[in-house]
C-alpha positions in Angstrom: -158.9 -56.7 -16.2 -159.8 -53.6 -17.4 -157.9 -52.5 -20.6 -158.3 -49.0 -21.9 -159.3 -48.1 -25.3 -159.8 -44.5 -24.9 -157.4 -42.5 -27.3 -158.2 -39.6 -24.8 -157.2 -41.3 -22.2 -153.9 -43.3 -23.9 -152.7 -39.3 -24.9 -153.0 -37.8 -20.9 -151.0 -41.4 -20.2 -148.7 -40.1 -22.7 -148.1 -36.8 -20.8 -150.8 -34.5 -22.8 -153.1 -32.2 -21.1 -157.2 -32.7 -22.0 -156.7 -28.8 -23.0 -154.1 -29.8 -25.0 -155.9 -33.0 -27.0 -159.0 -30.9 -27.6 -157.0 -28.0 -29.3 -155.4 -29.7 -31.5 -159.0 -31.7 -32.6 -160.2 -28.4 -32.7 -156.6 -27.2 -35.7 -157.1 -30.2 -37.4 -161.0 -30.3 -38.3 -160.3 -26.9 -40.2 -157.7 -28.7 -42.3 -159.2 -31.7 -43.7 -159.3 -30.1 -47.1 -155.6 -29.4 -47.1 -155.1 -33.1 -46.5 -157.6 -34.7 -48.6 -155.4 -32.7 -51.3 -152.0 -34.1 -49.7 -153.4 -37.8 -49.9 -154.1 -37.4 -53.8 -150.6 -36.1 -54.4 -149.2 -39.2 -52.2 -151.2 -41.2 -54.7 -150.3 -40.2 -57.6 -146.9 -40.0 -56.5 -147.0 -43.5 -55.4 -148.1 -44.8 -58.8 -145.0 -43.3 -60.7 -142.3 -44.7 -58.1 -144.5 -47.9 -58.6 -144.3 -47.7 -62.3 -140.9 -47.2 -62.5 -140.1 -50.6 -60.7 -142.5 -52.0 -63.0 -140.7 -50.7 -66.0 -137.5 -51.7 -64.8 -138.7 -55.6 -63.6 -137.4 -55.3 -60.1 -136.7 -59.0 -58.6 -136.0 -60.3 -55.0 -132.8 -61.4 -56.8 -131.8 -57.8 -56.7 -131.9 -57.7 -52.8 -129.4 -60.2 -52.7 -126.0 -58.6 -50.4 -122.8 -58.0 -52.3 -119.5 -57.2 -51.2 -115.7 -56.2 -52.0 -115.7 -54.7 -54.9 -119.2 -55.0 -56.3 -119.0 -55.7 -59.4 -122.0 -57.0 -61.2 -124.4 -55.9 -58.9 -127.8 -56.1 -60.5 -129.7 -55.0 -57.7 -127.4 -52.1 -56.9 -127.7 -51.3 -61.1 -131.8 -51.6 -61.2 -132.5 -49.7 -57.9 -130.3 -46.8 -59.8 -132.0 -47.5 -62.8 -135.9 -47.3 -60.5 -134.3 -43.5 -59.5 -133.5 -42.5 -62.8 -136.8 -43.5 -64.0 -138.8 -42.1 -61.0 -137.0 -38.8 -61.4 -136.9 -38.7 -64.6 -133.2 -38.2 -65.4 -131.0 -40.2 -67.5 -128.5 -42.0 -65.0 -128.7 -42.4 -61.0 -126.3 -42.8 -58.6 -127.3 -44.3 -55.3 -125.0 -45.3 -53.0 -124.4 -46.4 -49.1 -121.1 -45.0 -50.0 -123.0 -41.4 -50.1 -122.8 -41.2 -46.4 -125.7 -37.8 -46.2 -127.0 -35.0 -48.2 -123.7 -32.6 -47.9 -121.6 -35.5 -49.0 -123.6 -36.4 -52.3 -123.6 -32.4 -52.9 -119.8 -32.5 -52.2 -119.7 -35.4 -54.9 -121.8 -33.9 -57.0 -120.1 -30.6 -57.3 -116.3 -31.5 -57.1 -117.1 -34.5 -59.9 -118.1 -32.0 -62.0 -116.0 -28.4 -60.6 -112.5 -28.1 -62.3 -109.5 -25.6 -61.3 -110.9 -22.6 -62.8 -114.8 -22.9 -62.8 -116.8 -20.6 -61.0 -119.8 -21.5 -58.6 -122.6 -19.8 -58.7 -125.7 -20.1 -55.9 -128.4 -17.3 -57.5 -130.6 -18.0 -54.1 -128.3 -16.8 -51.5 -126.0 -18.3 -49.4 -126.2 -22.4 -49.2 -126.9 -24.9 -45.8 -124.4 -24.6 -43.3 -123.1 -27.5 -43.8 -122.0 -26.6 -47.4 -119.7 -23.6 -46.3 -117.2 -25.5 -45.6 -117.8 -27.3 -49.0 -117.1 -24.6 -51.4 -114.6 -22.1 -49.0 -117.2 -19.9 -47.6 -115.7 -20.5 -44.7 -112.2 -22.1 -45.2 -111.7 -26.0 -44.5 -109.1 -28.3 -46.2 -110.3 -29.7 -49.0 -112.6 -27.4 -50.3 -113.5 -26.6 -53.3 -111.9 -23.2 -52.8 -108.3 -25.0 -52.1 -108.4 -26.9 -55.4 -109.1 -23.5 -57.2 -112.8 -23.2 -58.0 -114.3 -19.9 -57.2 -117.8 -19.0 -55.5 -120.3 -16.0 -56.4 -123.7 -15.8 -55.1 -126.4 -13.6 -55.5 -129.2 -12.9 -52.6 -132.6 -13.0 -53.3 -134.5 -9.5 -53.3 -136.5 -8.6 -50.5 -139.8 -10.4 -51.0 -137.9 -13.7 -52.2 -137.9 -12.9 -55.9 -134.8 -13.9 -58.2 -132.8 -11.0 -58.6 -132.9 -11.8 -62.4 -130.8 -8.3 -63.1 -127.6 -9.2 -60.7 -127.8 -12.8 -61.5 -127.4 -12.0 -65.3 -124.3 -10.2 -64.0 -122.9 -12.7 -62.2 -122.8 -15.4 -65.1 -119.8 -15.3 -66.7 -116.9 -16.9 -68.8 -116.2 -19.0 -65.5 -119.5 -20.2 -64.4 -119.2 -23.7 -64.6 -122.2 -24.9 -61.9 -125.3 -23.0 -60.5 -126.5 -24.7 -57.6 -129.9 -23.9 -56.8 -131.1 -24.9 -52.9 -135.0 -25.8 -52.9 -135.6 -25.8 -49.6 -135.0 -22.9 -46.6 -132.5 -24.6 -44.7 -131.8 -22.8 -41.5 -132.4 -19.7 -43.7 -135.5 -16.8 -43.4 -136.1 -17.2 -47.1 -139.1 -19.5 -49.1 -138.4 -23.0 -49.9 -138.8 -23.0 -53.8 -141.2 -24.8 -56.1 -141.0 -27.1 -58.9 -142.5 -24.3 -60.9 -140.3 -21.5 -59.5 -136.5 -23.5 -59.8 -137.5 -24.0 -63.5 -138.2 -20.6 -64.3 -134.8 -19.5 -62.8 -133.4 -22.1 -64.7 -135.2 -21.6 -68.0 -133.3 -18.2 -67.6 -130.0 -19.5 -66.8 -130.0 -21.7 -69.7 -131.0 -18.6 -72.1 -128.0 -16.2 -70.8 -125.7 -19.9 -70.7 -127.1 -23.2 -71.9 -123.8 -25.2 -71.2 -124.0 -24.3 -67.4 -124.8 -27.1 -65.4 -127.8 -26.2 -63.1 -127.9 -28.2 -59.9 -131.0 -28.5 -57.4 -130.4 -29.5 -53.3 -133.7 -31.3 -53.7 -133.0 -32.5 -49.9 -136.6 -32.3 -48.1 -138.6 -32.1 -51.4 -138.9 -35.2 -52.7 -142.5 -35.8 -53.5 -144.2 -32.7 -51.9 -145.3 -32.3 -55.0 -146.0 -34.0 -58.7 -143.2 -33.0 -60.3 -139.4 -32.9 -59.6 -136.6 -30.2 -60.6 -135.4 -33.1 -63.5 -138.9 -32.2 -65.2 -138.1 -28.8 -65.7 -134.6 -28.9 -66.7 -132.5 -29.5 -64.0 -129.2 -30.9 -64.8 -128.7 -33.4 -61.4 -131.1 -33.4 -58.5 -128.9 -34.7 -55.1 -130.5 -35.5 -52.1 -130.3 -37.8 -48.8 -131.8 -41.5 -48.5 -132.2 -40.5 -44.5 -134.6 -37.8 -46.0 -137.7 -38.1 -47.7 -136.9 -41.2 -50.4 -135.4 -43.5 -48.2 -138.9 -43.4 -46.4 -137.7 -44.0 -42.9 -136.0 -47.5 -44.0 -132.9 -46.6 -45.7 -129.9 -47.1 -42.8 -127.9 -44.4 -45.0 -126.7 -43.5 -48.4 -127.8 -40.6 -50.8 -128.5 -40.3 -54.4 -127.8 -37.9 -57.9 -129.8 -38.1 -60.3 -129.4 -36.2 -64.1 -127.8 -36.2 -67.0 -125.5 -39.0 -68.1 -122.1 -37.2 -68.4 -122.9 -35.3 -65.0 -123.5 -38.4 -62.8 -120.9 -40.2 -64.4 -118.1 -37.7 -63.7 -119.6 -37.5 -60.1 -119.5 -41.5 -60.1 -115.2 -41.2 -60.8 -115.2 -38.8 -58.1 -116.9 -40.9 -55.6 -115.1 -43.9 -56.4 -111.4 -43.4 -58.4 -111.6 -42.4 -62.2 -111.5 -45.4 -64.4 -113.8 -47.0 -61.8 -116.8 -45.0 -61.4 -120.4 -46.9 -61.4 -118.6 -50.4 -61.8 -117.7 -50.7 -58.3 -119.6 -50.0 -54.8 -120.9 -53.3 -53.0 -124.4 -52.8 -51.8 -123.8 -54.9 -48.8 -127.3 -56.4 -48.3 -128.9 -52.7 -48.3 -130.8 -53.0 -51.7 -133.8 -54.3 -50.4 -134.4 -51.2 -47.3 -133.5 -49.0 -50.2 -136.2 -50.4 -52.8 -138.6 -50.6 -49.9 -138.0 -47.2 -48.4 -138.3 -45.6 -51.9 -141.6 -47.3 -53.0 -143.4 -46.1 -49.1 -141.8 -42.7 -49.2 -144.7 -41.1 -50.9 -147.4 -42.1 -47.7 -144.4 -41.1 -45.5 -143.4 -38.0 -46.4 -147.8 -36.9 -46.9 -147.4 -37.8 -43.1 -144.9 -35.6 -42.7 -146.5 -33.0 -44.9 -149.3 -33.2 -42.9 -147.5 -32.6 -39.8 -145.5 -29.5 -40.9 -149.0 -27.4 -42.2 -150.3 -28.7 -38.6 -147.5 -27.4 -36.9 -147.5 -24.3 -38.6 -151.4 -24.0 -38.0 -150.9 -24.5 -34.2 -148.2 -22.1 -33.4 -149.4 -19.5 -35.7 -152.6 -19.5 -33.7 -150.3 -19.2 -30.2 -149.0 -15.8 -31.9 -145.5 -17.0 -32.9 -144.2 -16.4 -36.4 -143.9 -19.5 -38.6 -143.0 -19.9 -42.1 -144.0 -21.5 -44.0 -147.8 -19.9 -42.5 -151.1 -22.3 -41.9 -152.4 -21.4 -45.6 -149.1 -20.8 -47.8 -148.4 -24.0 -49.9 -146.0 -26.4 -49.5 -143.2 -27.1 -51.3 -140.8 -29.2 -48.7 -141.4 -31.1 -45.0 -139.6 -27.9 -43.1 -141.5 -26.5 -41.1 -140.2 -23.4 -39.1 -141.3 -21.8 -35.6 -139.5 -18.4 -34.1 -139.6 -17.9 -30.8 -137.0 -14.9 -30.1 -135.5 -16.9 -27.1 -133.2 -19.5 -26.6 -135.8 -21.3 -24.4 -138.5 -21.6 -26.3 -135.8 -23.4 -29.4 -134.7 -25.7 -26.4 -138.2 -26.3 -24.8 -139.7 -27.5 -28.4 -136.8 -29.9 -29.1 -137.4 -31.3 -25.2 -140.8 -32.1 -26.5 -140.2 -34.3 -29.4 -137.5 -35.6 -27.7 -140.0 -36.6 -25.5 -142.5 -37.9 -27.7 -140.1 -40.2 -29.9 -140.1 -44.1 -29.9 -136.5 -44.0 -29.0 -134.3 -42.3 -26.6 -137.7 -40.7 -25.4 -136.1 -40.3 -21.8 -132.8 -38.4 -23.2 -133.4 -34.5 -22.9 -131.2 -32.8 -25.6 -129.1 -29.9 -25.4 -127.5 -27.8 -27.9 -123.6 -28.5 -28.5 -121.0 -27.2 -30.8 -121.9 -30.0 -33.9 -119.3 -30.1 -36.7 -120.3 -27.7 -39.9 -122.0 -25.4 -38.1 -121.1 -21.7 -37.0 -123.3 -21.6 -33.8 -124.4 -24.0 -30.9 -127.1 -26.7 -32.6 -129.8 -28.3 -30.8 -131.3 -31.4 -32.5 -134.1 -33.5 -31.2 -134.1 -37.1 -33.5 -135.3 -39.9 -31.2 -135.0 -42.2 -34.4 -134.4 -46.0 -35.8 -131.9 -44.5 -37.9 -129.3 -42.1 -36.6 -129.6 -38.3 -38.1 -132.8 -39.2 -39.8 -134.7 -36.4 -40.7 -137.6 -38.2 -42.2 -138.3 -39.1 -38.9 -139.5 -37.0 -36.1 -137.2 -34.5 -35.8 -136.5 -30.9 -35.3 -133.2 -28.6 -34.9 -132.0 -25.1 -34.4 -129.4 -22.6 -34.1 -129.0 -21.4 -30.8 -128.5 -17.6 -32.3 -131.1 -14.7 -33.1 -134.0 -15.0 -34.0 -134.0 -18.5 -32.0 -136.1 -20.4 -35.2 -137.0 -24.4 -34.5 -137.1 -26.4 -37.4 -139.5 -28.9 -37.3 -139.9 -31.8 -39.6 -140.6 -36.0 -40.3 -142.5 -38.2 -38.8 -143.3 -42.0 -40.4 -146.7 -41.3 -40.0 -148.8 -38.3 -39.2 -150.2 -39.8 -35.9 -147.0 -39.8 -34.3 -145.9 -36.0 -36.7 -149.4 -35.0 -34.8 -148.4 -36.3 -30.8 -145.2 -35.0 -31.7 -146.2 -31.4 -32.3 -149.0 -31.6 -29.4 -145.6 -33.1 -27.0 -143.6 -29.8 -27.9 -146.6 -27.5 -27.1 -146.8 -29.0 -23.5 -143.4 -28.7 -23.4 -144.0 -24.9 -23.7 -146.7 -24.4 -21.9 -145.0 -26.1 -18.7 -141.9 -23.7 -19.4 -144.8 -20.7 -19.6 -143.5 -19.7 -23.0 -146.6 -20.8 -24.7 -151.1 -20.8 -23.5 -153.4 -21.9 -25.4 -155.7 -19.1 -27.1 -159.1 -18.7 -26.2 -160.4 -18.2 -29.6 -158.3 -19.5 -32.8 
């Protein structure tokens, strides 16, 4: 019997055109450098979540399932204690109870928001989802309704701070700055490590009580360092997101200053209880796991975002970040100017996933948002944005955001699926020269 073991040959099975393959060998020869450069970050990065479990003797006693009330749950305690240490904070809270990213942001900010306190966001208006959150848009039980107020400040132009009206818009009241590193479904640059400490370097000189916050949600080890090594009071992000590396099933984390995760901790369970309760329920050991291979996974996923952006750039659409820029998230996002071309992208990783590959989406009116949302996620675990995935507004200027991928084979066939996917709608051809 004759058994193929062409790669060629196993992509055209697959649904790729040979004109197809062969461009995207030719995008990714000119970017070997680039990931040579991604690897050593992984490394390095790999090392420090690896010391950190060192340093805090993690056991196979502490994936052992507990439930009820959890109390005494050592493996629940030391995989908080591996966070604090990897992210260099001083107490972690990570949690199944932490159901996604808006929820341990909601935590996070209403454990530590009193009747009174003003928000402040000096990077322009927050996710979507978060609207609801603080009373951008109204929604019982938000942070507006229990008497916190909101003020935010846009960024200039070019994406500079606007250091002048943020100054202004510190007062008395400001409680909480809440600083969101990467884009979201926004036009603006995700920040770096280097660029959220500055801003807060300046908070803390006009205001060093205020709490700073970071939405570190699709940043976790892009690069070196984290927003807690430059004075960040809490970091919060999603397990179903970089750290849980494609194994955690759900939960998110925050991870800071001891007072601030504590009086998150009473809000997420009742005060008086805080970090004493919360059964782990036999999770410990995806979430130890997941954390220690999330530095390979998400340089996968890095490497799939600066090839995405490489490809489509060279097909004439606009892409941000571009091929060369640096990186300092997974996002990586592609305008088309038409609801088709948002749509016919999505089909394609759809189409390229491991499961659900034969489901074609379609946008619907999803909870938190203001605007019909497409999401493509054919994934193990449900929402997860580590893996392959990408999602988009179905409003002007039609953006795809692209991101994930467990590995950068499949973040690769994924990309090279959505551009077949546009070429058979005749909203994309491949260039002659690139």
């Amino acid at each position: 019997m004759d058994v193929n073991t062409d790669l060629d040959t196993l992509y055209q099975e697959l649904g790729l055109d040979r004109a197809v393959i062969d461009y995207g060998k030719k995008v990714e020869e000119g970017l070997k450098e680039r990931f040579a450069a991604i690897d050593e970050t992984a490394e390095f990065n790999q090392m420090k979540v690896l010391k950190a479990m060192q340093e805090a003797r993690v056991s196979d006693i502490h994936f052992a399932a507990t439930t009820g009330y959890g109390y005494n749950d050592i493996g629940r305690d030391t995989l908080e204690d591996v966070y604090a240490k990897t992210f260099h904070g001083e107490s972690a809270l990570v949690r199944p109870q932490l159901i996604s990213g808006t929820h341990a942001l909601h935590v996070a900010l209403s454990g530590n928001l009193r009747p009174g306190d003003e928000l402040l966001s000096p990077v322009g208006k927050p996710y979507d989802t978060l609207e609801e959150v603080i009373g951008i848009r109204d929604s019982v039980g938000s942070l507006k309704e229990y008497g916190v107020t909101y003020r935010q400040v846009d960024l200039l132009a070019d994406g500079s701070f606007d250091y002048e009206n943020i100054r202004r818009a510190i007062n008395e009241r400001t409680k909480l700055v809440t600083i969101q590193r990467s884009k979201g479904y926004a036009e603006r640059p995700t920040l770096s490590v280097s660029r959220i400490g500055e801003l807060i370097a300046f908070i803390k000189s006009i205001r060093p009580d205020v709490i700073c916050m970071v939405d570190n949600c699709y940043g976790e080890f892009v690069e070196r360092i984290e927003p807690t090594d430059v004075g960040a009071d809490m970091i919060v992000g999603s397990l179903i997101k970089n750290p849980g590396g494609g194994l955690a099933p759900i939960g998110g984390y925050i991870v800071g200053r001891q007072d601030c995760i504590d009086r998150a901790s009473y809000r997420l369970s009742a005060p008086g209880l805080g970090k004493e309760v919360g059964a782990s329920l036999g999770l410990n050991q995806s979430f130890f796991q997941g954390l220690f291979l999330s530095p390979t996974v998400v340089a996968g996923a890095l490497k799939g975002a600066i090839f995405a952006a490489n490809i489509y750039e060279c097909l004439g659409f606009a892409v941000r970040p571009d091929g060369k820029e640096s990186r300092h998230d997974i996002i990586q996002a592609v305008t088309f100017g038409n609801p088709e071309g948002v749509i016919a992208f999505c089909e394609g990783i759809q189409a390229a996933a491991p499961v659900d590959s034969y489901v074609t989406p379609e946008p619907w009116d999803m909870p938190g948002y203001d605007a019909p949302v497409i999401m493509a996620a054919g994934a193990f675990v449900q929402g997860s944005s580590i893996e392959l995935s990408a999602d988009g507004p179905i409003k002007p200027p039609y953006t795809v955001f692209f991101q994930g991928g467990l590995t950068w084979y499949h973040a690769r066939f994924g990309i090279l699926k959505s551009l077949q996917k546009l070429m058979e709608a005749g909203i994309a051809q491949l260039p002659i020269l690139c």
